[in-house]
N, C-alpha and C positions, 0 to 999 in steps of 0.2 A: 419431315422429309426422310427418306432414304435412298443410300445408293448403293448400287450394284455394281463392282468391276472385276473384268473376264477378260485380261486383254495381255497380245503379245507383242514385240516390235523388237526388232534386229536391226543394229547399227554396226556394222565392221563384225566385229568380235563380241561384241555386249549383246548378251541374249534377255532383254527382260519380261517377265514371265510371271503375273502378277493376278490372285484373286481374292480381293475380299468385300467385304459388306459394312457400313455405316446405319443407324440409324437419328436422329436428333441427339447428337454427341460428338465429342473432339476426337476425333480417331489421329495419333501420333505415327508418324512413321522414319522409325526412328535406325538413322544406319550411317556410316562413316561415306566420306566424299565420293561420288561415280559409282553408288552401289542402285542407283535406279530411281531415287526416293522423288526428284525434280522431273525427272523423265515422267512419272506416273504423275505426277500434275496437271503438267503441261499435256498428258493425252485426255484427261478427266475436261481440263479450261478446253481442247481443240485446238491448240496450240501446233500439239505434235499430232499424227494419224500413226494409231494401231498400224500394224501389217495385218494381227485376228484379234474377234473376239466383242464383246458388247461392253458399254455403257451405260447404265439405265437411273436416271433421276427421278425418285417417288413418281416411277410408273412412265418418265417420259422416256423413250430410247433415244439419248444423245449419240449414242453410237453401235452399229452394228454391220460386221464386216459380212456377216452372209443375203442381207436384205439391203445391202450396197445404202447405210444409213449413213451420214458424219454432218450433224448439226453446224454451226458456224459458230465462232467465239459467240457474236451476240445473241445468236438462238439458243443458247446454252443457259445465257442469264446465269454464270458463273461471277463470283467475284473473288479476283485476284491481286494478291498482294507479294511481289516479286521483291528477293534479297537487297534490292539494290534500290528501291519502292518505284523505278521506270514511272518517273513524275515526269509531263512534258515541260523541259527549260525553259521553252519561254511563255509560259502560260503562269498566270499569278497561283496564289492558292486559291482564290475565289473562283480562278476560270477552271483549274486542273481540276477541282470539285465537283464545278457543273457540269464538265465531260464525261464525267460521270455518272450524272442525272437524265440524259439525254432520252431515256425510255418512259420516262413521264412526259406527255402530251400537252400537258394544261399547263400551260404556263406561270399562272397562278402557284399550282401545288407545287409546279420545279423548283421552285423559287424561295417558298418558306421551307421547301426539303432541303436546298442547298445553304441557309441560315441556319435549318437546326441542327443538322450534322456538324457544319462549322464553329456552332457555340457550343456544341456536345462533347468535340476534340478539344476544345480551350483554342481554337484558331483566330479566335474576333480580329488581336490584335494584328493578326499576320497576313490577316487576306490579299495584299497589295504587294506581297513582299513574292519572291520569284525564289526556284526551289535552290537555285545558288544562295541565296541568300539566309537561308534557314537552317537548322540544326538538324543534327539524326533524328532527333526525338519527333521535331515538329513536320520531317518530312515523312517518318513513317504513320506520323497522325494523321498527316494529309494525304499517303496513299490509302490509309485503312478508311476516313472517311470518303474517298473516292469508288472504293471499292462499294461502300453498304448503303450511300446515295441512293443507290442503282434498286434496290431490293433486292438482289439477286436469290437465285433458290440453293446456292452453296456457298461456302466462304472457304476459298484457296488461301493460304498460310506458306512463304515459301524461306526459311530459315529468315522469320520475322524481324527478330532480333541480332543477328548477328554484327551488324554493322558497328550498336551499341556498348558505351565501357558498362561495365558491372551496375554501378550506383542505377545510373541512366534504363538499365534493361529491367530492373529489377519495378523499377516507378509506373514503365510505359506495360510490362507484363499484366501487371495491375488493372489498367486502363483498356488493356485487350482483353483482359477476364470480364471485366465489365461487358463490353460490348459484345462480347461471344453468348455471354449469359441472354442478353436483351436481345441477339438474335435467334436463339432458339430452334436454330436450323445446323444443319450438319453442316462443320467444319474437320478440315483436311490441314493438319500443320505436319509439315516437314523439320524436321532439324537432328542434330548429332549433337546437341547437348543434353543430357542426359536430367541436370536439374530442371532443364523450362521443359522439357516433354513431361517430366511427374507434376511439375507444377502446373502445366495448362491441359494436359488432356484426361480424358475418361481411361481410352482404351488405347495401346499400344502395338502397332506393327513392326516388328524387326528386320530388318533386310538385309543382303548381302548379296550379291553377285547379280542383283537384275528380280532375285526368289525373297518372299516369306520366309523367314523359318519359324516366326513365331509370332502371334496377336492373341489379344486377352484385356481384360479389365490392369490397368496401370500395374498394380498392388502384387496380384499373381504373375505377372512379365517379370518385373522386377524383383518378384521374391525365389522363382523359378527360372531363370532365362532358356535353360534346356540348352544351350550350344556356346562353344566357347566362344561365339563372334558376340551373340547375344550378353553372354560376360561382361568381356569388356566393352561392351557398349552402355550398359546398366552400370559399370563403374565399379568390376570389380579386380581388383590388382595383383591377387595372388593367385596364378593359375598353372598348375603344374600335370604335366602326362601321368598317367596311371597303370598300375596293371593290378589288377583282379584278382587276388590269394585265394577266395572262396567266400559265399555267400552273403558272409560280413566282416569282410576287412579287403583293404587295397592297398597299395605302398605307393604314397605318390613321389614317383622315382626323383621330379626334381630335389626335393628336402629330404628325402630321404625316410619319410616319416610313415609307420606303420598306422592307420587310420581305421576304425570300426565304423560302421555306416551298415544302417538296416538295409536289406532289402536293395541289393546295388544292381542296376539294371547287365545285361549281358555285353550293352552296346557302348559303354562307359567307355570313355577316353580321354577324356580330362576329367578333373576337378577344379570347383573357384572356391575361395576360402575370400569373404569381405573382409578387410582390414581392422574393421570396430567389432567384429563379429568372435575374434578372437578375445578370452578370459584371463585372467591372472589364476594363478595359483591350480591346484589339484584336482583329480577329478578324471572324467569322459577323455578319453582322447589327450594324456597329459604326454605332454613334455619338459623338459629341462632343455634351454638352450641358448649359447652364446649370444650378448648384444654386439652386434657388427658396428652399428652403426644409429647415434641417434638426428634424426631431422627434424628442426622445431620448425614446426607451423603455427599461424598465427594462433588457436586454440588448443593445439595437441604437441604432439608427439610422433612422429613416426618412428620405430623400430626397425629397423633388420634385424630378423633374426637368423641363425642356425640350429641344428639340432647339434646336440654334444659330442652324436655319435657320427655325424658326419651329413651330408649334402651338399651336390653341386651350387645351389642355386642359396642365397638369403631369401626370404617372406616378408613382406610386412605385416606390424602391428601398432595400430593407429590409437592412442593413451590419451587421455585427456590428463592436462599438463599438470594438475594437482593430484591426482591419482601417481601418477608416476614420479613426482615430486617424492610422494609419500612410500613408493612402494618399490624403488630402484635401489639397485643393490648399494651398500655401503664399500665395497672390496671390487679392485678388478678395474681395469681399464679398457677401452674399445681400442685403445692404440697400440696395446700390449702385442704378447706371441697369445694364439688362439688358448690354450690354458691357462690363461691370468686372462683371459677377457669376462668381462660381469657376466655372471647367470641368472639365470629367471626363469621360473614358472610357470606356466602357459598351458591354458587345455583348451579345445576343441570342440564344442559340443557338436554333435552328429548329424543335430536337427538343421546347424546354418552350414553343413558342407553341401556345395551346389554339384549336380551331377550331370557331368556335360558330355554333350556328343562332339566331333570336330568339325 
């Protein structure tokens, strides 16, 4: 399968303004709350209607605003799986499942589909049980089998997981890798979590304002985001304004820190520095600078740091807790006046300073 989208829609003030392409793979669309990412779903499902622009599923046109085309939910044979999984209440799991099935004909094949889907989600024992009655886990297995009953020719994703605690998302993510593997057709997952988009999709779309600014294979999104929305949305914390000295070198004004970096583009206006991405000791891009402040996390360390020589803002730098056990200064307090606060070491290397536009 693949799909094609070219499409625009105006609601109030919200301009969204959206193109890209899929082919048999997890395309992530990945952006903070109202930035468009459930609007472009819901126009793909038929849900919502374009104002412009096409649709097209492996050659079918679901939609097109100049040939007056807009297929219907069911002519779409989309399958969709909504945050909140919009299970019918009073429908069992066995009946919410077969609502599902309803585009099989033959009664016979509806019948052992709606058995192997339900023995396939671990449903057996739940089928009589009504969706009040069941857990996050077992209703979003029972929308996801509701949804791939159907056969449909795309699988809609709509912040999957978010209802679920940590333990619970990390088991049923599992079980949606599975089942995305064995459909083999292009899936559309939405969400603003930044771990489940690297852990479930291929390729990466970034949004912001209704726009793209960035898509790619997960790997390069993530290791490049190219915009400071893009940043912090790939989860990186330390991001400070810049100004341009020459060729190679910048001072990023928040820290105050004088930085060499090859080849700096003209259009630079931030930088992101990753928080693990930061070194101990000497070197590239070294500092010496105050610890403000330490935060224990459950495996590390967080850091504030300053430079010696001055900056408005602290950085972080994220230690794994026996490294720093081992490597924290013996002298110095963080509670002190800033001249008796512990010192440390820290360089930069060039290659992980991220270079962003705004």
């Amino acid at each position: 399968m693949s799909l094609y989208v070219d499409i625009e829609k105006k609601l109030g003030n919200f301009h969204l303004k959206v193109f890209f392409e899929a082919e048999n793979e997890t395309l992530a669309l990945l952006g903070a709350s109202g930035c468009g990412k459930s609007m472009t779903l819901k126009c793909i499902a038929g849900i919502e209607k374009p104002d412009r622009g096409r649709i097209i599923l492996d050659g079918v046109t679901l939609f097109d605003s100049d040939k007056k085309i807009n297929l219907s939910v069911q002519e779409r044979k989309t399958g969709l799986v909504f945050q909140n999984y919009a299970l019918f209440p009073n429908m069992t799991v066995m009946q919410n499942v077969a609502a599902g099935a309803k585009r099989e004909k033959d009664p016979v094949k509806r019948e052992r589909l709606i058995h192997e889907f339900i023995e396939s989600f671990g449903l057996a024992s739940e089928v009589n049980k009504y969706p009040s009655e069941l857990s996050g886990g077992q209703q979003q297995r029972t929308a996801l089998a509701r949804a791939l009953v159907s056969d449909p020719n795309i699988l809609l994703l709509d912040e999957p997981f978010s209802a679920l605690d940590s333990h619970l998302r990390f088991q049923l993510e599992q079980e949606v890798r599975r089942a995305i593997q064995s459909f083999g057709k292009t899936v559309i997952l939405v969400s603003h979590d930044r771990d489940e988009v690297y852990r479930m999709s291929d390729k990466v779309a970034v949004m912001q304002n209704g726009r793209i600014e960035a898509m790619g294979e997960k790997g390069e999104v993530f290791a490049a985001p190219k915009t400071k929305n893009g940043a912090i949305l790939t989860g990186c914390k330390n991001i400070s304004e810049v100004k341009i000295l020459d060729d190679n070198h910048l001072m990023a004004l928040d820290w105050g820190l004088k930085l060499y970096v090859p080849n700096i583009p003209e259009d630079v206006e931030y930088i992101g520095i990753r928080m693990h991405d930061i070194q101990a000791g000497e070197g590239e891009n070294h500092f010496r600078c105050f610890v403000e402040e330490v935060i224990e996390n459950t495996f590390s360390y967080t850091l504030l740091l300053r430079g010696v020589e001055g900056g408005a803002k602290t950085f972080g730098w994220e230690v794994d807790k026996k490294l720093w056990n081992y490597y924290r200064p013996k002298t110095g307090n963080i509670h002190s006046p800033a001249s008796e606060k512990p010192v440390v070491d820290i360089r930069i290397p060039s290659d992980v300073i991220l270079l962003l536009k705004g």
